[in-house]
C-alpha positions as CSV (number, residue, x, y, z in Angstrom):
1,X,11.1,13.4,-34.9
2,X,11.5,9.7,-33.5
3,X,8.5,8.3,-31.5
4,X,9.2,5.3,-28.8
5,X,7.1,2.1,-30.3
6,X,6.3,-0.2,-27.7
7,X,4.8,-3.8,-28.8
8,X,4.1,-5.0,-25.7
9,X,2.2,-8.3,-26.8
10,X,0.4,-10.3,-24.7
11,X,0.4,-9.0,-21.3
12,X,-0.6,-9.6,-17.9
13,X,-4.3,-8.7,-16.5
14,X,-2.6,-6.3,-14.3
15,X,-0.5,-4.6,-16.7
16,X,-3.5,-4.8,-18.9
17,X,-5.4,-2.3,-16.3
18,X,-2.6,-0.1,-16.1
19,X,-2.0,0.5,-19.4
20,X,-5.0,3.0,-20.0
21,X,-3.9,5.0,-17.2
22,X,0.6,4.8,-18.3
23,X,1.1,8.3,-18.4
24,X,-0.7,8.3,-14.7
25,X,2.4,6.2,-13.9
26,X,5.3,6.3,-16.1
27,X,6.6,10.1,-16.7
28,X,6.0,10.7,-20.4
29,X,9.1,11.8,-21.6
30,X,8.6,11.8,-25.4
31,X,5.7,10.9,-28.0
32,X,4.7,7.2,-26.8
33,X,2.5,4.2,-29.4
34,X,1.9,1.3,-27.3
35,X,0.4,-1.8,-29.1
36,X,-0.8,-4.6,-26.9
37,X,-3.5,-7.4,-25.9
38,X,-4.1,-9.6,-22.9
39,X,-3.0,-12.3,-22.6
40,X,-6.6,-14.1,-21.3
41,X,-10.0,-12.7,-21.7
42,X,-10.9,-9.9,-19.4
43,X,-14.1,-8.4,-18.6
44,X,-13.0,-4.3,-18.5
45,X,-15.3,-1.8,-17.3
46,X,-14.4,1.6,-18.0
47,X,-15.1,4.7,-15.7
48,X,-13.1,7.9,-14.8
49,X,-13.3,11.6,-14.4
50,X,-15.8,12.6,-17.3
51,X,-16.2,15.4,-19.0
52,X,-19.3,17.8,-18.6
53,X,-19.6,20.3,-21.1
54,X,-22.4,22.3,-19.5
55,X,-20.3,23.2,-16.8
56,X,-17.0,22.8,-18.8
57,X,-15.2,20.7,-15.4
58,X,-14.7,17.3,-14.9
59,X,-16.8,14.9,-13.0
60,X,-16.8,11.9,-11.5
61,X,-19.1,8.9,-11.1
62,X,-19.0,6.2,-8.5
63,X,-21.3,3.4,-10.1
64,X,-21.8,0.4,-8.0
65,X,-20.3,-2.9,-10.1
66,X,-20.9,-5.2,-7.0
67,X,-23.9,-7.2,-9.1
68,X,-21.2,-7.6,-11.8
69,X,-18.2,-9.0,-10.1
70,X,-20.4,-11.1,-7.7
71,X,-22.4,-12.7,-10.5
72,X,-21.8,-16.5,-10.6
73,X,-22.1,-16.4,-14.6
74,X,-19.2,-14.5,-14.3
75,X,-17.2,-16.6,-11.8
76,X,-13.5,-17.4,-12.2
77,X,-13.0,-14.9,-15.4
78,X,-10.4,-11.6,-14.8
79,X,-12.7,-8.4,-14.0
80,X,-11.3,-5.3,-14.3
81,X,-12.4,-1.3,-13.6
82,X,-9.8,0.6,-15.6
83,X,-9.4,4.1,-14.7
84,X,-10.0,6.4,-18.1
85,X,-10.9,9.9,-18.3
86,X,-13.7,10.1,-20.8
87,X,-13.6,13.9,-23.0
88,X,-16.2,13.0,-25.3
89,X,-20.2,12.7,-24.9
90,X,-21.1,9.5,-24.2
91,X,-24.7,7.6,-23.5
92,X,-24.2,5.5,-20.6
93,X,-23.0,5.3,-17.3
94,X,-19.9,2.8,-18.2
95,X,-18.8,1.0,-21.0
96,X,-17.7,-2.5,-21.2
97,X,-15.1,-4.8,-23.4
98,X,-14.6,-8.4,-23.8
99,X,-10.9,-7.9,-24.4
100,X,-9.2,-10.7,-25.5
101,X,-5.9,-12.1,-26.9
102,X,-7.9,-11.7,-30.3
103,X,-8.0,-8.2,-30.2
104,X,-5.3,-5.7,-30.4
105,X,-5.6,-2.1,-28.5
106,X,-3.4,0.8,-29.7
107,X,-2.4,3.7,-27.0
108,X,-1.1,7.2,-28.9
109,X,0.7,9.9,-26.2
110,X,1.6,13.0,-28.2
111,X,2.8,16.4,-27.0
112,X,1.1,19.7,-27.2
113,X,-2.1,18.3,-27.8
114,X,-5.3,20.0,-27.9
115,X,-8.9,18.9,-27.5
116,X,-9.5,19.5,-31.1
117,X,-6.1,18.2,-32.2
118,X,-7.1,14.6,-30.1
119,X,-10.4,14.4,-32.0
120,X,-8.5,14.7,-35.0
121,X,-5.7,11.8,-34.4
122,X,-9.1,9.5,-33.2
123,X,-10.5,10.3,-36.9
124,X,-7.5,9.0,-38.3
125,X,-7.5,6.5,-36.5
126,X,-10.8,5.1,-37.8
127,X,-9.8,6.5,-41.2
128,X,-7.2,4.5,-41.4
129,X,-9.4,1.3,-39.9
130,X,-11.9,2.1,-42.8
131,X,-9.3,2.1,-45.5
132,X,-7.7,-1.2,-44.6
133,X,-11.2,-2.9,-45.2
134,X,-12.1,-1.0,-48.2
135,X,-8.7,-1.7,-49.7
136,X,-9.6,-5.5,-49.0
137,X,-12.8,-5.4,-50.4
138,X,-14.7,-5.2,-47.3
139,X,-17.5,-3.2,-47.1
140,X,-17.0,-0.8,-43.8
141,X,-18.5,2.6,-42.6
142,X,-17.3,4.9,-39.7
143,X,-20.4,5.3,-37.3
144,X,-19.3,8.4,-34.5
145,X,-16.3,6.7,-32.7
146,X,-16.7,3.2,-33.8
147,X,-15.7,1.5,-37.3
148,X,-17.9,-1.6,-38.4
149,X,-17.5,-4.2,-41.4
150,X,-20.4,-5.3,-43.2
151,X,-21.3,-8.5,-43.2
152,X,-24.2,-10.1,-45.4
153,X,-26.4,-6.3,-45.3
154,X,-26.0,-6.2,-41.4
155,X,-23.2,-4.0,-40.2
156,X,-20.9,-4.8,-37.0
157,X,-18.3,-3.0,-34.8
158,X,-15.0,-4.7,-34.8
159,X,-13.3,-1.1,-33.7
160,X,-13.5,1.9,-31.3
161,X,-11.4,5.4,-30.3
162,X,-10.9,7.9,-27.5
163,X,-9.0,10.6,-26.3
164,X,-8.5,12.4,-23.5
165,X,-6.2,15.1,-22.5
166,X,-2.9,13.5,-20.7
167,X,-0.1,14.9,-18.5
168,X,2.4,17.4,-18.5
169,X,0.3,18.4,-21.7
170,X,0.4,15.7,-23.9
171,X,-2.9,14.3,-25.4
172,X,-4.2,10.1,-25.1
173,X,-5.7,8.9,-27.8
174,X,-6.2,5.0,-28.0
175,X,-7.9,1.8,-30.4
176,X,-9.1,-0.8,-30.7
177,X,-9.3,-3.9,-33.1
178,X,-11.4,-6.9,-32.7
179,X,-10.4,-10.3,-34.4
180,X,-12.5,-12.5,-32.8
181,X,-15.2,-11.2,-30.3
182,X,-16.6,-13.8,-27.6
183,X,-20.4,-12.4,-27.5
184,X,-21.4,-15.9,-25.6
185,X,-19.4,-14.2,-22.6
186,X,-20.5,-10.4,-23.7
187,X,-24.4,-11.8,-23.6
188,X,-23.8,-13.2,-20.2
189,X,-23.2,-10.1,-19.1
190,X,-25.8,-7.9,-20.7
191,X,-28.0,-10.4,-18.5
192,X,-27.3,-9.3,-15.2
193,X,-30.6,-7.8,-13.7
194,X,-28.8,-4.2,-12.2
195,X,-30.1,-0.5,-12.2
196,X,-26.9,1.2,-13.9
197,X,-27.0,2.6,-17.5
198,X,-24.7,0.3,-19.0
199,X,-23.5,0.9,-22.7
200,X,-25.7,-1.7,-24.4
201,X,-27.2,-2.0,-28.1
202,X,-30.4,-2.3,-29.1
203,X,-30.5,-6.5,-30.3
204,X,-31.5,-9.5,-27.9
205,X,-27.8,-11.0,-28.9
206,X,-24.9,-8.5,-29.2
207,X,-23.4,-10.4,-32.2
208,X,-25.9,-8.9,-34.1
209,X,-24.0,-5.7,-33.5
210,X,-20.8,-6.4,-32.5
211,X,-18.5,-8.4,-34.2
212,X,-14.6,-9.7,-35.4
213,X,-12.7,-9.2,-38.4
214,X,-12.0,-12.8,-38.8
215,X,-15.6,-13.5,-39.2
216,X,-16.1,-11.4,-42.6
217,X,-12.2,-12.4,-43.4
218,X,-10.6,-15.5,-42.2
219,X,-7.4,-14.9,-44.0
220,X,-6.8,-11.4,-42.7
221,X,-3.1,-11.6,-41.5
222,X,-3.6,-10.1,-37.8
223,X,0.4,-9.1,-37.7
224,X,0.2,-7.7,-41.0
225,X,-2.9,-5.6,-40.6
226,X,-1.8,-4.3,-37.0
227,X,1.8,-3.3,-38.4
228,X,-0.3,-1.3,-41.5
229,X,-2.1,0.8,-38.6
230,X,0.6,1.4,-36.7
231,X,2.4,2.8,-40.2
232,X,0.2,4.7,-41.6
233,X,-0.2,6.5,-38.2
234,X,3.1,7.5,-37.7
235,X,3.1,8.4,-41.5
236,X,0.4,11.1,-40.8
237,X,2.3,12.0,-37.9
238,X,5.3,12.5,-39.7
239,X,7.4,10.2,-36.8
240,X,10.0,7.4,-37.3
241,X,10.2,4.7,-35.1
242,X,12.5,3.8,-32.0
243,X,11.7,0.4,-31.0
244,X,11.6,0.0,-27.3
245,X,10.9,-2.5,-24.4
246,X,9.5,-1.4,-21.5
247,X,12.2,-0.4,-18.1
248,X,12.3,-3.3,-15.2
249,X,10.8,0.1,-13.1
250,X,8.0,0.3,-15.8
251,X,6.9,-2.9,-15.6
252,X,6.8,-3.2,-11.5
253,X,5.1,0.4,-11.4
254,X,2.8,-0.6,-14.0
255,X,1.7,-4.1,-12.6
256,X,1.6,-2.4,-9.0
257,X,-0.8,-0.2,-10.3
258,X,-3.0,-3.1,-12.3
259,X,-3.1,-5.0,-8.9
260,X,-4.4,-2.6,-6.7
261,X,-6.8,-1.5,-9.1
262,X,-8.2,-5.3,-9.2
263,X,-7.6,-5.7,-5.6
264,X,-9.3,-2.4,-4.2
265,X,-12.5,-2.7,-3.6
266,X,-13.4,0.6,-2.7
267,X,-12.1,1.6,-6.4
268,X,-13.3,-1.7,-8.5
269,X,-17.1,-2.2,-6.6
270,X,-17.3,1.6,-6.2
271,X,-15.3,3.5,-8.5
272,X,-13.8,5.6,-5.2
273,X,-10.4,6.7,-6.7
274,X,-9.2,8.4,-3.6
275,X,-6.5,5.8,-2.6
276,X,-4.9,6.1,-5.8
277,X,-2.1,9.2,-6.6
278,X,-3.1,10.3,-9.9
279,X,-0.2,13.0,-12.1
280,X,-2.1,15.3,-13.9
């Protein structure tokens, strides 16, 4: 069964946003792997639907971000709310990312996907992260959805996962690798006086706990090691690969989509997605 591979490279800010909500804008069609990275540094906050599982629905929350994207530290750098549905438990209000173009994010759509059947793929996903530093002599461990390197007894995270379901019954599961992580930028933000429970770890400077590959590894090939995941996922998945470019009608409906979510205030300040026709 073929799967269409779409290397995407650097892209826009607005494309960027889109991305982790495609299948909210593109018809899926087939099983999808999009590999891609911005093409400047981005600040992304990440919010959507949730899912509660004392009540077994989907909520919402509408967190204010206005101290954020009105902060002068932050002045003049991309800031972007992407919309993503959130199935597993998590320990904050919203998460943040310094994405960068020395990171590279991974985007899996496959059909007839089930809840359990997403955790699984997000394993093997961090599996597969884990084995590519062990095999390179790196000393790694898997720590719930993230994967860190070790680096002189202290241990880092340099990778992430999620899933959620997706429509017309497919299932979203996505990665992350960091190469090179800009914590002067992430610190600037975990500085902002503001009352919301953002996703923050326990160290006065988050490159004690957050880190990039090149830093343990300066010779890791970043082509090489991104081509490796993207094989030995579609290996366990059993697909071949149809390489593919995105349609003119993708791309427009895609950066639409990035623009207004970095132009709407109600959505970006608020987290109000009512102007904005989601498929599910």
């Amino acid at each position: 069964m073929e799967i269409r591979y779409l290397d995407l490279g650097s892209v826009s800010p607005e494309i960027y946003t889109s991305l982790w909500e495609y299948d909210k804008v593109v018809e899926l069609k087939e099983p999808t792997f999009i590999k891609f990275s911005p093409e400047t540094t981005i600040i992304q906050f990440w919010q959507g639907p949730y899912w509660d599982e004392v009540t077994q629905t989907w909520k919402n929350d509408y967190t204010d971000l206005s101290n954020f994207y009105s902060a002068n530290i932050l002045r003049g750098i991309p800031k972007s709310r992407c919309y993503i549905p959130i199935e597993i438990n998590y320990s904050a209000e919203i998460a943040y990312y310094i994405a960068t173009p020395d990171g590279t994010d991974f985007i899996l759509y496959i059909p007839d996907s089930t809840k359990e059947e997403r955790g699984i793929l997000a394993s093997v996903f961090r599996t597969i992260m884990y084995d590519l530093l062990i095999e390179r002599n790196i000393g790694a461990k898997v720590d719930g959805n993230d994967v860190l390197f070790e680096l002189n007894g202290n241990y880092k995270k340099f990778s992430g996962s999620l899933y959620r379901p997706a429509t017309d019954g497919y299932g979203y599961v996505d990665n992350g690798i960091t190469y090179k992580f800009d914590f002067k930028l992430a610190n600037k933000l975990r500085e902002i006086t503001n009352e919301i429970n953002i996703k923050k770890f326990d160290v006065k400077d988050v490159s004690e706990a957050v880190g990039g590959l090149w830093e343990v590894d300066s010779t890791i090939d970043r082509d090489e090691l991104d081509f490796e995941v993207v094989q030995r996922m579609l290996n366990y998945l059993g697909y071949t690969i149809r390489q593919d470019t995105l349609t003119h009608d993708e791309e427009n409906l895609l950066f639409e989509r990035g623009h207004r979510r970095m132009t709407d205030k109600e959505w970006y300040l608020y987290g109000n997605n009512d102007g904005f026709e989601i498929r599910y």
